[in-house]
C-alpha positions as CSV (number, residue, x, y, z in Angstrom):
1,X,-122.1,-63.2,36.8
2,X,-125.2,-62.1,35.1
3,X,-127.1,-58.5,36.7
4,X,-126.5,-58.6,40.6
5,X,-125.5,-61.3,43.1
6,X,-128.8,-62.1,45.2
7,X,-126.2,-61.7,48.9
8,X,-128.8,-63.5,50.7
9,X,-129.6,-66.0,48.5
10,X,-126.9,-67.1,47.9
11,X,-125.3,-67.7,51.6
12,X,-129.0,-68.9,52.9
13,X,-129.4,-71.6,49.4
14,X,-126.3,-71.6,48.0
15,X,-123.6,-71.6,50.9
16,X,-122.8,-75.3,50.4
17,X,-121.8,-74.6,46.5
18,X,-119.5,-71.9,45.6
19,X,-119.4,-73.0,42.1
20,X,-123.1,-71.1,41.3
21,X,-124.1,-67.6,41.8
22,X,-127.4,-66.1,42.8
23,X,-128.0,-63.4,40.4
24,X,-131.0,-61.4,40.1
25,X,-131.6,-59.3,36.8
26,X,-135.0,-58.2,34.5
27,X,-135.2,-60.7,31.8
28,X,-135.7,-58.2,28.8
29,X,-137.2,-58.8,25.8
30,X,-138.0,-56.5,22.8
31,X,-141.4,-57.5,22.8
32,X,-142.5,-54.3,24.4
33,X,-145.4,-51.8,23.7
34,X,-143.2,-49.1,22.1
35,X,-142.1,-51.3,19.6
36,X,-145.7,-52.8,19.2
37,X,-147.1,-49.6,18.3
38,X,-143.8,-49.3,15.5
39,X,-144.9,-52.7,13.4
40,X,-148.2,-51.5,13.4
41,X,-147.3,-48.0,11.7
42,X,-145.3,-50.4,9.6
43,X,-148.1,-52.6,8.8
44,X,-150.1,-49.9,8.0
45,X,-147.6,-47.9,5.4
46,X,-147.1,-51.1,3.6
47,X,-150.9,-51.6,2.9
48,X,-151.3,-48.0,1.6
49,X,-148.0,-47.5,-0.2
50,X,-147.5,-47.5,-4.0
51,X,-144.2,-46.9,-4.1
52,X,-141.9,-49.5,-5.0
53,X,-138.7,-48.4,-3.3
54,X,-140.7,-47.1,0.2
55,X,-142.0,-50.9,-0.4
56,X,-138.7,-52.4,0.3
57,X,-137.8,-50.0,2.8
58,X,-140.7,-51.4,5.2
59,X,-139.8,-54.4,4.0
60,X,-136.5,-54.4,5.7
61,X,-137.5,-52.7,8.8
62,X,-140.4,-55.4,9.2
63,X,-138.0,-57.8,8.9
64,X,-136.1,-56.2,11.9
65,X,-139.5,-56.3,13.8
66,X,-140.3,-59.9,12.6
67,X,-140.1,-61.0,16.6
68,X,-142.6,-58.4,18.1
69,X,-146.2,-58.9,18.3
70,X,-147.8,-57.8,15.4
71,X,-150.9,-56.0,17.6
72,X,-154.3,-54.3,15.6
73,X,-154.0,-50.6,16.2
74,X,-156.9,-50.5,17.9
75,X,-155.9,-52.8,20.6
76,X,-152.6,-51.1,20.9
77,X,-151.9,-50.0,24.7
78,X,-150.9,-46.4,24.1
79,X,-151.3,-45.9,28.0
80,X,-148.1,-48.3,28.7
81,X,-146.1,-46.1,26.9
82,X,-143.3,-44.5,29.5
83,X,-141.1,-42.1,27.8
84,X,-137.9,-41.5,29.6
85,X,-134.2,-40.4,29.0
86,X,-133.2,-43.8,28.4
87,X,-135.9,-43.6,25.4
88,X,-136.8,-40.0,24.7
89,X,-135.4,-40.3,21.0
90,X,-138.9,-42.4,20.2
91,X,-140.8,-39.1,21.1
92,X,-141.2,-37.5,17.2
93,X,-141.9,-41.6,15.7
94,X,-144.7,-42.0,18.6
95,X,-146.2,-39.1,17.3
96,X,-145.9,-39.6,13.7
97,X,-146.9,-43.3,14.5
98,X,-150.1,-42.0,16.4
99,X,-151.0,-39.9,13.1
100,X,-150.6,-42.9,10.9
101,X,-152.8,-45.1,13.1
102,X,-155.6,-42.8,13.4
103,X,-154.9,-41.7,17.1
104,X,-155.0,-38.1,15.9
105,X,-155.0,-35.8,13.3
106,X,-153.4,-32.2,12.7
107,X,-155.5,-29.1,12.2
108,X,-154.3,-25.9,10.7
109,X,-156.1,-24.2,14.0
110,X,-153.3,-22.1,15.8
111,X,-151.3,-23.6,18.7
112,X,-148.4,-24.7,20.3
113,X,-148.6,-28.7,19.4
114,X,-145.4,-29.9,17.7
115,X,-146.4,-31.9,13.9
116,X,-144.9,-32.6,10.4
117,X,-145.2,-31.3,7.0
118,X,-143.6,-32.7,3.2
119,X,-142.0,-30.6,1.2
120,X,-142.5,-31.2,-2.3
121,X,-140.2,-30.1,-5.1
122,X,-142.4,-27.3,-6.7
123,X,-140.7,-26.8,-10.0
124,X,-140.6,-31.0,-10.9
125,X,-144.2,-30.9,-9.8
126,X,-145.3,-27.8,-11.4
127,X,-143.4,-29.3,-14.8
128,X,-145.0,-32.6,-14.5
129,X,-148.9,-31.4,-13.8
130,X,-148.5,-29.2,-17.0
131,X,-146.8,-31.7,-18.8
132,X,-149.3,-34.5,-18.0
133,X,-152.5,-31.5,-18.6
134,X,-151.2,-30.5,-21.9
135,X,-151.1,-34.3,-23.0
136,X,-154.8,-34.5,-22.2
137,X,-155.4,-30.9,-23.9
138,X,-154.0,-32.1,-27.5
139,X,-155.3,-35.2,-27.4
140,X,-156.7,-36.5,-30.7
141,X,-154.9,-33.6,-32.7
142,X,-151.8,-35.7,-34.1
143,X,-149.7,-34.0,-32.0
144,X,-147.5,-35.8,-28.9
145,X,-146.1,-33.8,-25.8
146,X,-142.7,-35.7,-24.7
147,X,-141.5,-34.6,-20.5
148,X,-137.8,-34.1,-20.5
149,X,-136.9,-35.2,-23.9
150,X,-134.6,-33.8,-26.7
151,X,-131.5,-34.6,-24.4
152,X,-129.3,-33.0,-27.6
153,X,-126.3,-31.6,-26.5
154,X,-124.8,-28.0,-26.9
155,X,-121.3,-28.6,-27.9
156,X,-119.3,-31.7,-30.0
157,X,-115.7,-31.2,-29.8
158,X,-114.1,-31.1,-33.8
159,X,-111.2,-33.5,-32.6
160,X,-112.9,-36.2,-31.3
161,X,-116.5,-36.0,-31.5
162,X,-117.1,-35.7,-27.9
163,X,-120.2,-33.8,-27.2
164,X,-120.5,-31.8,-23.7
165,X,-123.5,-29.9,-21.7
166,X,-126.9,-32.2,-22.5
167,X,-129.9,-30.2,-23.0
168,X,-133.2,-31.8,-21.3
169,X,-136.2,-29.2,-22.3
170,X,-138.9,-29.6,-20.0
171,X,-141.8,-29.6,-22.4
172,X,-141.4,-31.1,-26.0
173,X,-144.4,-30.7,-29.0
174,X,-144.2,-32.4,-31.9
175,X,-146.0,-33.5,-34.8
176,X,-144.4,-36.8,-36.1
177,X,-140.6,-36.2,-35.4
178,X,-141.3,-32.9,-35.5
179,X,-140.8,-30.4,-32.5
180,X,-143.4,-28.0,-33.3
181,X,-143.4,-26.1,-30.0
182,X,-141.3,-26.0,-26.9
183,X,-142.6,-25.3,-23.6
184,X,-140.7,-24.5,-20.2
185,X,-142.1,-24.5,-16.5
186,X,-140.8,-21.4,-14.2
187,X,-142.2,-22.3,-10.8
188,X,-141.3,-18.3,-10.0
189,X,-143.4,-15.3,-9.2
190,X,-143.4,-13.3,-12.9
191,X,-144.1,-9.7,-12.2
192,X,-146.6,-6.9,-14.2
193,X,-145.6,-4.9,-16.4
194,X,-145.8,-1.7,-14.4
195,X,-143.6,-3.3,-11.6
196,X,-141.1,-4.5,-14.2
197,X,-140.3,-3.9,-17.7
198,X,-138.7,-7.4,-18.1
199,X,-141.5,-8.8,-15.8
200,X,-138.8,-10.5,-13.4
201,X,-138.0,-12.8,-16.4
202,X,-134.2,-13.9,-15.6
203,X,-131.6,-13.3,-18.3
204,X,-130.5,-17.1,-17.8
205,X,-134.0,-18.8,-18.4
206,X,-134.0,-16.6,-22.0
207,X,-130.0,-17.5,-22.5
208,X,-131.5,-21.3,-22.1
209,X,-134.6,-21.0,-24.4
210,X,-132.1,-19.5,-27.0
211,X,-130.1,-22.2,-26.6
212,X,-133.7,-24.5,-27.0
213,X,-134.6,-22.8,-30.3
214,X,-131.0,-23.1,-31.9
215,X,-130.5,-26.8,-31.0
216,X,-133.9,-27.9,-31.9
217,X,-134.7,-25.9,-34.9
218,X,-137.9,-24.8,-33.3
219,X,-139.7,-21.6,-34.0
220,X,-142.0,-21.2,-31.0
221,X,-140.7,-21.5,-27.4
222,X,-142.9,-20.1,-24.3
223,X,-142.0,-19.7,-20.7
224,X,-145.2,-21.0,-18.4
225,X,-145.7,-19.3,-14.9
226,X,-147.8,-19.9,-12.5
227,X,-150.9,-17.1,-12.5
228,X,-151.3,-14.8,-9.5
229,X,-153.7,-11.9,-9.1
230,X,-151.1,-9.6,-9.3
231,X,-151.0,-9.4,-12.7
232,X,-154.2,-7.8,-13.9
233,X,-154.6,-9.8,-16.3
234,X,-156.1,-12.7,-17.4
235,X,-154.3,-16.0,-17.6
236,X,-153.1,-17.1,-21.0
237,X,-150.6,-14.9,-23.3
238,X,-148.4,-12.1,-21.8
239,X,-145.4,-11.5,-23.8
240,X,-144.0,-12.3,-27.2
241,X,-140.6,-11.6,-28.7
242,X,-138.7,-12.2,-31.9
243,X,-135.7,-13.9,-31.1
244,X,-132.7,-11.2,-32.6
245,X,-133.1,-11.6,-36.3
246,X,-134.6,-15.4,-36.4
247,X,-137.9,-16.3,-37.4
248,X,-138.2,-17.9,-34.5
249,X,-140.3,-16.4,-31.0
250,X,-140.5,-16.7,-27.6
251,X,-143.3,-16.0,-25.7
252,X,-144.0,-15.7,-22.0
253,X,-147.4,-16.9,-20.5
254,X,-149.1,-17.7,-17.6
255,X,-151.7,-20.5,-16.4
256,X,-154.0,-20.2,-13.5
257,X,-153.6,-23.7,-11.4
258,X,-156.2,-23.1,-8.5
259,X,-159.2,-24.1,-11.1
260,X,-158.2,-27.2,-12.1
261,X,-161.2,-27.9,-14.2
262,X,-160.2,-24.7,-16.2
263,X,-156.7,-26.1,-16.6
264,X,-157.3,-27.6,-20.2
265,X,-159.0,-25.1,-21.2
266,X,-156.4,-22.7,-20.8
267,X,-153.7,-24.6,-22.1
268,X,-155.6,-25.3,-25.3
269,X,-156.3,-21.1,-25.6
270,X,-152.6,-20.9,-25.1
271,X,-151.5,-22.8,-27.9
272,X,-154.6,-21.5,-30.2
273,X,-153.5,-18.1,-29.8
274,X,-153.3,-16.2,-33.1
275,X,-149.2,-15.6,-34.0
276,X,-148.3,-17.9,-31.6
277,X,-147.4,-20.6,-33.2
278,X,-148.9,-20.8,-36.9
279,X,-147.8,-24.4,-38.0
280,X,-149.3,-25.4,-34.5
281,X,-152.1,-23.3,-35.1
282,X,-152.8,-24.2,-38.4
283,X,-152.6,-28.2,-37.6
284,X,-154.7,-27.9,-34.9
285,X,-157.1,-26.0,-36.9
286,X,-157.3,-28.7,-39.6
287,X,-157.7,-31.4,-36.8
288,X,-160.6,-29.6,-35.8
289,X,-162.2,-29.0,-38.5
290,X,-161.5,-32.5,-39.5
């Protein structure tokens, strides 16, 4: 028997023949608003997305929604919508899926209205601005910027030639094959000197950028922060150290990101600084003049 037996149906109709059942049950289909409102958001993410893998996620899911109405968002019925315990999971995707659609729109006003937020990896993104910035900044001097390149390892086993612990600098410069200059991203707050001697510079980021200058060969290696106020000082140069009894240096430095259009500028002062970097300094200087 399918839902409920119909008692009175089936002894006033069906009396005579004991063989059927009077039933009476909803016919459900998933054709409903709720899920409506889901292909839409759908529909919408896949016209703005670049993103090749977020691509064949909503691929997959429309193919799960390839039976429901495919609705404009305007014309979506948004007043049908009865949220219940049988369905109160849909609560946070409604809302999202209102956002999307252009039903509403967060403020950063106070209040009490639940709404969402990404989270982005600040040190990837910090490394890949500069990265990307100082590419623009040398361009037409002869000299390439490579993102997480090197990839050298620290150790090679003497029995077997195995070679252990990979290095991936984030910033490479070099002229030709070359690495002229080597530059790592600290998304971290770097403190004044008056607050701290060693400016909150960890012991393991200059253990690393030791590590940089022996593998590479490379005689100039900075540490990039992000600029704050607190500094007193203007962005560019803060620090520079002879590494033990090397010729090689290491200098820490800072970049102001809230003025984008004074980004390039910035970086190119960096690099032109006087001492820090003379085979840079000097090839940039011929390039220049050139």
């Amino acid at each position: 028997m399918r839902g409920r037996l119909d008692v009175g149906r089936q002894f006033a109709q069906l009396a005579m023949n004991p063989v059927m059942l009077a039933c009476r049950f909803d016919e459900l289909s998933a054709d409903i608003t709720i899920n409506q409102i889901m292909k839409a958001a759908i529909n919408r993410l896949r016209r703005i997305s670049n993103s090749t893998d977020n691509q064949r996620r909503l691929a997959e899911l429309d193919f799960h929604y390839a039976d429901i109405a495919a609705v404009p968002a305007h014309a979506l019925r948004w007043d049908r919508v009865s949220l219940d315990r049988t369905n109160a999971r849909w609560k946070e995707l409604l809302a999202l899926a209102r956002l999307l659609l252009g039903e509403r729109f967060q403020t950063t006003s106070m209040g009490e209205t639940s709404g969402f937020s990404l989270l982005f990896e600040m040190n990837t993104l910090f490394e890949e601005y500069i990265g990307r910035m100082m590419r623009r900044a040398l361009s037409g001097t002869g000299l390439s910027v490579h993102l997480q390149g090197g990839r050298l390892y620290c150790l090679e086993a003497i029995e077997d030639g195995r070679r252990s612990f990979q290095t991936k600098p984030d910033i490479l410069v070099k002229r030709g094959r070359e690495i002229v200059h080597i530059v790592d991203t600290k998304w971290k707050r770097i403190a004044a000197r008056i607050d701290d001697a060693k400016r909150g510079v960890s012991q393991s980021d200059v253990y690393q950028m030791m590590a940089y200058a022996q593998i590479y060969g490379c005689r100039t290696l900075t540490l990039l922060y992000p600029h704050h106020t607190a500094l007193r000082s203007a962005p560019g140069l803060l620090d520079r150290h002879k590494i033990g009894v090397t010729t090689q240096h290491l200098h820490t430095a800072s970049i102001d990101i809230s003025r984008h259009q004074m980004v390039l500028r910035q970086l190119r002062s960096m690099l032109l600084t006087p001492g820090l970097s003379d085979d840079l300094e000097h090839h940039l200087w011929e390039s220049r003049s050139g």
